[in-house]
N, C-alpha and C positions, 0 to 999 in steps of 0.2 A: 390112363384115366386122369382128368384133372382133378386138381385137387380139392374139394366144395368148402365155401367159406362163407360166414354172414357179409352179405354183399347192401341190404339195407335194411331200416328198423323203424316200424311205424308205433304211434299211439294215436286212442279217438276218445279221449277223456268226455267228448260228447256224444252219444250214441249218432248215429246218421247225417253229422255234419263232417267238415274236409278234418284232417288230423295232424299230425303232427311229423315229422323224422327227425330222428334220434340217435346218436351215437353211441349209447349205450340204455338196454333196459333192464330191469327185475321181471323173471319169470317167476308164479306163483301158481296154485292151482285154481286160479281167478285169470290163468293167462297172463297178460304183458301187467306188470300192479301200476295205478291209475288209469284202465281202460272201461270204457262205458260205464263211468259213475253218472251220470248225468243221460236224460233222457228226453225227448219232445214228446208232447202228449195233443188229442185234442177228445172231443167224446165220444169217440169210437175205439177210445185206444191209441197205443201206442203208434205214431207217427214218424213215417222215413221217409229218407230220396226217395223212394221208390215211386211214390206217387208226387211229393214235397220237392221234386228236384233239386230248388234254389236253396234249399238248406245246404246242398254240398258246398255253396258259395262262402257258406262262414265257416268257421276255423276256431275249432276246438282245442286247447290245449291245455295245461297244468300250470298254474302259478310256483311261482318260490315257495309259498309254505303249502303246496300240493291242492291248491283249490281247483277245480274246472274255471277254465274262463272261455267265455266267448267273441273272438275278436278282441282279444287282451281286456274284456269285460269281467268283471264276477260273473257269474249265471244266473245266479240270484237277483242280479241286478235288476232296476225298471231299463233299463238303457239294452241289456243283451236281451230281456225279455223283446222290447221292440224291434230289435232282429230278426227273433224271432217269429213274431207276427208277422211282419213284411215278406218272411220267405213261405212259412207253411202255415198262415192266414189269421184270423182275428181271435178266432177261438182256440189257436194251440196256447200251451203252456208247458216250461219246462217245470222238472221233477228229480231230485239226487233217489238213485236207484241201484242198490247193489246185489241183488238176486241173482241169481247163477241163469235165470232164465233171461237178461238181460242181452246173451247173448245170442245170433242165427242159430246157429250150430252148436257148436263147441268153441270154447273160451279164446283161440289161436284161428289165425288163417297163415297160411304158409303159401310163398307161392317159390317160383323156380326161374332163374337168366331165363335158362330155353327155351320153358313155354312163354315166357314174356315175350323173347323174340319173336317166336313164332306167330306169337298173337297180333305183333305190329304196332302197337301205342302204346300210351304212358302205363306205366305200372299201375298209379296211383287211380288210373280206373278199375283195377281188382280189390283195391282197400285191406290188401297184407298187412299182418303185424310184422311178419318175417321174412325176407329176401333171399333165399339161396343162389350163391353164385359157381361159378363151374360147373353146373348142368346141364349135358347135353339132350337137346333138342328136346323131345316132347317123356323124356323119362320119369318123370311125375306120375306117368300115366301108372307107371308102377310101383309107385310107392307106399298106398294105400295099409296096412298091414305092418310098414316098418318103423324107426324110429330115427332119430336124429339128435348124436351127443355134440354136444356143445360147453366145452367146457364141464363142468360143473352139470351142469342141466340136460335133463332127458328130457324129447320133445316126441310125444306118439304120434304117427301119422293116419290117422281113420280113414277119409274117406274124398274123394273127389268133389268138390265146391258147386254144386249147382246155380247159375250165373244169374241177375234177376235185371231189371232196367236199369240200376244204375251204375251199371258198366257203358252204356249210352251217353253217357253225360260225360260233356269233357272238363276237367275238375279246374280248368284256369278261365274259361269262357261262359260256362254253363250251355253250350250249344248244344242239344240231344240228334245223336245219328242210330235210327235205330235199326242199322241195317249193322251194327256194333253187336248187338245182340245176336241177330240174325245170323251172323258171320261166326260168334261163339256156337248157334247150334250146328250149322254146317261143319265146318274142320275141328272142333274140338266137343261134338255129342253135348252141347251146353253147359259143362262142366269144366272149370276152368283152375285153377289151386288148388289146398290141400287142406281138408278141417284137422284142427289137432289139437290136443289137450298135453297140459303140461304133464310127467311122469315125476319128474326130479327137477326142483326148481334152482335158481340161479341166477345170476347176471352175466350177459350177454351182451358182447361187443360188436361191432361193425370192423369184419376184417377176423375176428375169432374163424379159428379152422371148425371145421363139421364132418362129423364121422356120419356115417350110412350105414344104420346096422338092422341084417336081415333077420326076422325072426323066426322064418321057417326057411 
C-alpha cells in the first residue's frame, strides 16, 4: 500500500472567489483558520460562482496582519468592492462573516490524487482545503465514516461532496464546459471529494505523512 501524504493545501479567505495554496495551514474547528471570513452578498442573499461564475476570476487571500484581501485589495476597499460589482453585478456587496453556517457542508473539503486522476482536470475545479496523495484510484468512495491523523490533528470523514456548476468553470480562463458537470454525474453518481469537520486540530504541512484510521 502506498504511503498517504498531504500532497496539497488550499485557503478561500473569501467565500466563492479563486483561493489560495499553502504550504502549511491551522486546523481549527472552523476548519482551515482564516477560511471564508468574508462573503458576496446581493438582496437575495448570499451570492456564489454558482450562478456569479466570474467571481472565480478573483482571488481571495489573507494579508500579513491576517486581513481578507481581494486581488491583494483590502475587501473593504472601494477598489475590491468594484471587483466585485464587475463580476457578480451592481447590487452585490461584500460582508466579514463568521457563522459556522458560512460554510456548504461542513467546515473542510478533502479530496484524493485518485479521484483527481480519475476525474481528468485541474484540481482546483473541486475547491479542496486538503489534498490527499498516495490514493489509489477511486478509494474515497470509501472513506465516508473514517478519519484522517495528520500529525497532531484529527480530520473526520462524513460524507461524499455533492458536485454543483462550479466545477464547470475553468479557474485560469473562466470558460464554463458543462458537459464537466455532466461527466461528474455519469462516472462518479455526482459526488466527487469528501465533507469533513476537524476532530483534533493542528498545523499541517504539505508533504506531512496521513494515517487512514477505520472506525468500524
Amino acid at each position: 500500500m502506498t504511503p498517504l501524504f498531504v500532497a496539497g493545501l488550499w485557503r478561500y479567505p473569501v467565500k466563492t472567489l479563486g483561493g489560495e495554496r499553502l504550504p502549511a495551514v491551522t486546523l481549527t474547528a472552523d476548519g482551515v483558520d482564516g477560511d471564508r471570513l468574508v462573503q458576496v452578498y446581493g438582496p437575495e442573499g448570499a451570492r456564489t460562482s454558482r450562478r456569479h461564475y466570474r467571481l472565480l476570476g478573483l482571488r481571495g487571500t489573507l494579508g500579513p496582519l491576517g486581513q481578507p484581501l481581494i486581488n491583494g485589495l483590502p475587501w473593504d476597499s472601494a477598489d475590491a468592492l468594484a471587483l466585485v460589482k464587475a463580476a457578480a453585478g451592481d447590487d452585490a456587496w461584500v460582508e466579514a462573516y463568521a457563522g459556522p453556517d458560512r460554510f456548504d457542508v461542513l467546515p473542510l473539503l478533502v479530496a484524493t490524487d485518485g479521484a483527481v486522476e480519475a476525474f481528468g482536470r485541474d484540481v482546483r475545479r473541486l475547491r479542496p482545503n486538503i489534498l490527499i496523495g498516495g490514493v489509489e484510484g477511486l478509494d474515497e468512495i470509501d472513506w465516508p465514516g473514517t478519519k484522517l491523523q495528520i500529525g497532531d490533528a484529527i480530520v473526520h470523514l462524513d460524507s461524499r461532496r455533492g458536485r454543483c456548476p462550479m466545477t464547470t468553470v475553468d479557474p485560469d480562463t473562466l470558460v464554463r464546459d458543462p458537459e464537466v458537470l455532466r461527466d461528474i454525474g455519469r462516472r462518479f453518481g455526482g459526488r466527487l471529494a469528501l465533507n469533513a469537520s476537524v476532530e483534533r486540530g493542528g498545523t499541517i504541512r504539505v508533504g506531512d505523512p496521513v494515517r487512514l484510521i477505520r472506525t468500524t
